[in-house]
C-alpha positions in Angstrom: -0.6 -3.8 6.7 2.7 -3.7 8.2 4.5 0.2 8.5 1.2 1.9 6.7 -0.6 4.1 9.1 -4.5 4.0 9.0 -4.8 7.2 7.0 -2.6 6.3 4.5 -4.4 3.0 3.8 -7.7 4.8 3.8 -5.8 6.4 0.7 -4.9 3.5 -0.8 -8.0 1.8 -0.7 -10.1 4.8 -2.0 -8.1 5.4 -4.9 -8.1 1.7 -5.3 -11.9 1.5 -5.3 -12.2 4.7 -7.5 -10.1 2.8 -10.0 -12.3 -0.1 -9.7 -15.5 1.8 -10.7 -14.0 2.5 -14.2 -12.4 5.8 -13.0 -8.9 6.5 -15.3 -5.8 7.1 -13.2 -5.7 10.9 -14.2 -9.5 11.0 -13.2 -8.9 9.4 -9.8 -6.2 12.3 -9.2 -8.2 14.5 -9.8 -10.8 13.1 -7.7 -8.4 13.0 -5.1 -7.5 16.6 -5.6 -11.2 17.8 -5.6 -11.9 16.2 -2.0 -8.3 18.1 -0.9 -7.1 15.2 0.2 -3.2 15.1 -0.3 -0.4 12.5 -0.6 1.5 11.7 2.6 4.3 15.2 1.3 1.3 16.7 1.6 1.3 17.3 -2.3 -1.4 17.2 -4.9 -2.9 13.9 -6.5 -1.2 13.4 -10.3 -1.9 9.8 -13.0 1.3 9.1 -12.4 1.6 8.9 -8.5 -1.9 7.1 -8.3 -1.4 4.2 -10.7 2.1 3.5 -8.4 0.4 3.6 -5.8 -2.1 1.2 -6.4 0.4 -0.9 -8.1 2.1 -1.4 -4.8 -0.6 -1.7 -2.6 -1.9 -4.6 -4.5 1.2 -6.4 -4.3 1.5 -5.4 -0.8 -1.9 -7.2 -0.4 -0.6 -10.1 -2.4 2.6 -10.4 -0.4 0.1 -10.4 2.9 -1.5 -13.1 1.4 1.3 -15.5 0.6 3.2 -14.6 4.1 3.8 -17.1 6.2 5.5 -17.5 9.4 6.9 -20.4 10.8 8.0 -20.3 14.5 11.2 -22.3 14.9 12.4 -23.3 18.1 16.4 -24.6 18.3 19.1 -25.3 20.3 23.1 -25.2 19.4 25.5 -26.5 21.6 28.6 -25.3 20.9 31.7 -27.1 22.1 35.2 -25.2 22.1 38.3 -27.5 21.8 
């Protein structure tokens, strides 16, 4: 992903599999917490701060999916009178 580090989506993608396996949001905090792993601000897991963060790094992974680029190559000729 574009401007994530690799630790960070390490993060995101465990707390997204923990979620997957049935795991409440407050549960994968905790989780979280219990391994000491801590948010980028170096802060403790909460509910709240893992279900937005999975919430954006799924439509992060949708927006990777639908992104397209189209190279464009074209020439203006500008003539001054």
């Amino acid at each position: 992903m574009i401007h994530l580090d690799e630790s960070r989506i390490q993060r995101l993608e465990l707390m997204s599999d923990l979620r997957m396996t049935g795991l409440m949001h407050r549960e994968v905090a905790e989780q979280m917490n219990l391994m000491k792993i801590r948010t980028p601000t170096n802060k403790m897991y909460s509910a709240q701060f893992v279900e937005r963060s999975i919430f954006k790094y799924q439509r992060r992974e949708i927006r990777k999916e639908q992104t397209s680029f189209k190279v464009v190559n074209e020439t203006y000729e500008f003539i001054w009178k």
